[in-house]
N, C-alpha and C positions, 0 to 999 in steps of 0.2 A: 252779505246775506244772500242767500240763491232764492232763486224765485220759483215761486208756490201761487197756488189761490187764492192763499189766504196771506200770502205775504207781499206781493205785488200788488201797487198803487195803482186806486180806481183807472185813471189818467192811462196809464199805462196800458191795461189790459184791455180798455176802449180805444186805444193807438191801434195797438196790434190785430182786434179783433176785424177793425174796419180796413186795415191791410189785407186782413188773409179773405174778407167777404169780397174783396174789392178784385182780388188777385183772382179768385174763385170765378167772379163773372167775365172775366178777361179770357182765364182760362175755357169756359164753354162758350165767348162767343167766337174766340178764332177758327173753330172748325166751321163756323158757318160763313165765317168771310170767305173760307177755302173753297167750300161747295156751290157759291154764289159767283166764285171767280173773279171775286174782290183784290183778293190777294193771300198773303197766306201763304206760299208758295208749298209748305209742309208745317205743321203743328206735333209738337212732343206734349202732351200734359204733363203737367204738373202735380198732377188730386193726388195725396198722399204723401208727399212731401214737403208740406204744409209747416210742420215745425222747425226742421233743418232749413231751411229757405227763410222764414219768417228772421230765424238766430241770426244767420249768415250775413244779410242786409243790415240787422239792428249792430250788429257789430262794426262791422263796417264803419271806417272813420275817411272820410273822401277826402279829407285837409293829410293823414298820414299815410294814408294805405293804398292799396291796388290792386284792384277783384278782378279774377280773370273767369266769367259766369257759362257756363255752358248751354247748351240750344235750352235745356227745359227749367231754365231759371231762372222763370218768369218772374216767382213771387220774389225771390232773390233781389234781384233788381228793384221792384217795387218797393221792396222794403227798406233798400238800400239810399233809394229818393227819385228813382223815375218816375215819372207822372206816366197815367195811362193812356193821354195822349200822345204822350212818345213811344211807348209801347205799341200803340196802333198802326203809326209810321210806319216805324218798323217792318212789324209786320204787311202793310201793304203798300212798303217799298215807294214812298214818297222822299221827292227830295229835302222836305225841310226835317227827316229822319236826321237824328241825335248821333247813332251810332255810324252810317256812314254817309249819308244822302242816298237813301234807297236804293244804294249798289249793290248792297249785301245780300245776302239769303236773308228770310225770315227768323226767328230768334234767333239771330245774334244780335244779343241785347251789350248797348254799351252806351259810353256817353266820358268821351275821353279827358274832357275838362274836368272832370270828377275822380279819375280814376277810376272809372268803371271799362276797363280795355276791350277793344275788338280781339277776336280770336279766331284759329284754324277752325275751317269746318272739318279739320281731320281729327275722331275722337281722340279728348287724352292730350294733345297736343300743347295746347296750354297751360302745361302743367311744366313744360320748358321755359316758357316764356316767364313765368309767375319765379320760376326757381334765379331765373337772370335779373327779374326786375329786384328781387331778396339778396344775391348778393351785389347791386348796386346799393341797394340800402343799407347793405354790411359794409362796404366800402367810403360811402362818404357818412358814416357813422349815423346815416337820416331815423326818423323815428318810425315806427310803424312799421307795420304785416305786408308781405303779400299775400292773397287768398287765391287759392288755386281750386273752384269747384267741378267734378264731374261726377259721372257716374259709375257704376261696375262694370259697366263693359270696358270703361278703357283701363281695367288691369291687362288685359290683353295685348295692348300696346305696347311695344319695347320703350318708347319714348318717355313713359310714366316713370318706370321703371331709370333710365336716364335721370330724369329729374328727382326722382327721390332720391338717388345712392349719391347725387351729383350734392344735393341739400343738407345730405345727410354726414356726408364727408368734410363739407366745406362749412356747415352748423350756420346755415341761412335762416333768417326769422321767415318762413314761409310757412305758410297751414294749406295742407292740403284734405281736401272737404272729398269724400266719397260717399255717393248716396248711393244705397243700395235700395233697389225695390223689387229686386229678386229675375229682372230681366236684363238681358245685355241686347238693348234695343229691340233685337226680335227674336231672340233665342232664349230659352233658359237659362238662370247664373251658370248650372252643372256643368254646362257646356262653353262656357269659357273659364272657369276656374275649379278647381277641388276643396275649394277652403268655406265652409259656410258664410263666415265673415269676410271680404274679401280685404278689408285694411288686415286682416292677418296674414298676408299673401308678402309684407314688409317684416315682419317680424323680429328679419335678422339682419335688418341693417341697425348701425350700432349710431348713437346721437338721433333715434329717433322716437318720440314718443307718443304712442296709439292709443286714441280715449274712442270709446264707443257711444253712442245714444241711439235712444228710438227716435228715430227722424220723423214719426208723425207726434208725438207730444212736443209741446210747445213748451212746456217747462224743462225738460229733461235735454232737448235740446240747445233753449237757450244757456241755458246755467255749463252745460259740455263746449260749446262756441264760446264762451266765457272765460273757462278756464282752459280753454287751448291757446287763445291768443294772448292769454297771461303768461303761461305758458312760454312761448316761442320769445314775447320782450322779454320777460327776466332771466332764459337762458338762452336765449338767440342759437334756437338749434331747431328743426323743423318737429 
């Protein structure tokens, strides 16, 4: 059954809704940590992709899988089972920080006894690593996803591109998450790709298969995150 309004359980929609309230106030107060010189080092938001972030976490199986989240994936994490006092850390770079003892930059969000992976701060990049932890998992026959999330600037990246034809060839259970909000960090999409949709930018690799959703509904997202990573288990191809 795909979930609706009127089809998903009270429980549920009260789960999610204090996820993304929760995620939301997280969201607006790390600029202030920034401008107080708290910490923060730099801040991407999140507002707007609110539903794909919400999916992406609730899928998320930390016992089988391995999420590789990028700087602005906040609610991601969240939803996935960070608490937002690890998110704080984080962000201001303390040592009892989850993801690396306050070494790292700011959102990079992780917390590696879970599978929630550290990653490059080089856009896109992670989407190598997500492709090798997939054919580890193709190899020792293990259960579960990798989840490889970024954004549309890193279609730009040759490395992406690497990791897809490399997933695509070798039919690795890996989902690769592109959120498009129409900017590629500080440019326009136009000006890093021609394709309005930029998962269409993959098209013609062969064993791969490309679902769309609107990443701010929460239904249409989850039910597409749903049926992607059903997807990748029952035919172990990206």
């Amino acid at each position: 059954m795909k979930h609706g309004i009127k089809n998903t359980d009270k429980e549920t929609l009260e789960k999610w809704i204090k996820l993304m309230t929760l995620g939301r106030a997280l969201d607006e107060k790390a600029p202030n940590y920034l401008k107080q010189a708290i910490g923060w080092s730099y801040h991407a938001p999140y507002a707007g992709h609110d539903g794909i972030q919400l999916a992406i976490g609730q899928v998320f199986d930390k016992e089988t899988d391995f999420l590789f989240p990028y700087y602005r994936d906040l609610l991601t994490v969240l939803s996935a089972g960070l608490t937002a006092e690890e998110i704080i850390l984080n962000g201001i770079s303390k040592a009892t920080d989850v993801a690396g003892g306050g070494r790292h930059m700011s959102n990079h969000f992780a917390k590696p006894e879970w599978n929630i992976e550290n990653v490059s701060s080089s856009t896109g990049n992670h989407t190598l690593h997500a492709a090798g932890v997939a054919r580890g998992i193709k190899t020792y026959s293990a259960k579960g996803v990798a989840i490889s999330s970024q954004g549309e600037s890193s279609v730009s990246e040759g490395y992406v591109y690497e990791a897809i034809n490399g997933a695509s060839k070798e039919k690795l259970p890996v989902v690769f998450v592109f959120q498009d909000n129409g900017y590629g960090i500080s440019v326009p999409k136009e000006d890093q790709t021609a394709n309005r949709k930029v998962a269409d930018n993959f098209k013609g690799f062969k064993n791969l298969k490309i679902f769309h959703c609107n990443g701010k509904d929460v239904f249409d997202s989850m039910n597409t995150m749903i049926e992607a990573k059903k997807y990748v288990i029952e035919n172990q191809i990206p």
